[in-house]
C-alpha angles and dihedrals in degrees: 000000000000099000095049088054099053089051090052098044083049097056092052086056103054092045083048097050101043091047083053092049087041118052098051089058088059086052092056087049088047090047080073105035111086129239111281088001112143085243094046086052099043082053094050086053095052101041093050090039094050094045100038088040107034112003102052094042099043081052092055095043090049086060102050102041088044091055093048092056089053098056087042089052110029085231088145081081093070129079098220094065091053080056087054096041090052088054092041090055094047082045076057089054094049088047097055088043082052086052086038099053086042095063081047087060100037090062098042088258107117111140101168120097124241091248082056088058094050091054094047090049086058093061097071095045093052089050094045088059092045081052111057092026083063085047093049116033094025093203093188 
């Protein structure tokens, strides 16, 4: 059963993960398209479509599976994993302002900068590596 869970736990992930790198790339592409445009409203499609139809799910999914590998391991005893469940709930974070700034877009209210954008798409990517490098390595 193990085994199943974690490949489970580890495909969420990587949905999760590429919807996080993803969709704030489409918002530093937004930032430029103006409102009604044909581009603006092609953007608006595919972010609602890749958060309602792969981001919020493979969250979800993350959770659960990953739940379910904590009560299979113990891991909950080691302090390493207290460390990954703090940044996944800060991955989470990120996840729900993603969700926030697409409603923006989606009714023609963004405020943020591109640049803005590029920063935030960077937050995910440096979690992620604190994260499996906690998994991995467990440093503590």
């Amino acid at each position: 059963m193990y085994a199943w869970v974690l490949a489970l736990h580890i495909i969420s992930i990587i949905s999760w993960m590429a919807g996080l790198l993803y969709l704030p790339r489409l918002f530093v592409y937004h930032v430029d398209a103006a409102p009604g445009s044909e581009l603006s409203e092609t953007l608006k499609t595919m972010e609602r479509r890749l958060l309602r139809a792969i981001m919020t799910p493979a969250m979800i999914a993350s959770w659960v599976f990953g739940i379910w590998l904590v009560v299979l391991t113990d891991a909950h005893s080691e302090i390493w994993f207290h460390i990954k469940l703090t940044l996944i709930v800060l991955l989470s974070a990120s996840h729900m302002a993603m969700a926030k700034w697409r409603k923006e877009f989606a009714s023609d209210q963004n405020t943020r900068s591109a640049r803005f954008y590029r920063i935030a798409n960077e937050v995910p990517t440096l979690l992620m590596i604190a994260i499996v490098i906690l998994v991995i390595v467990k440093p503590f």
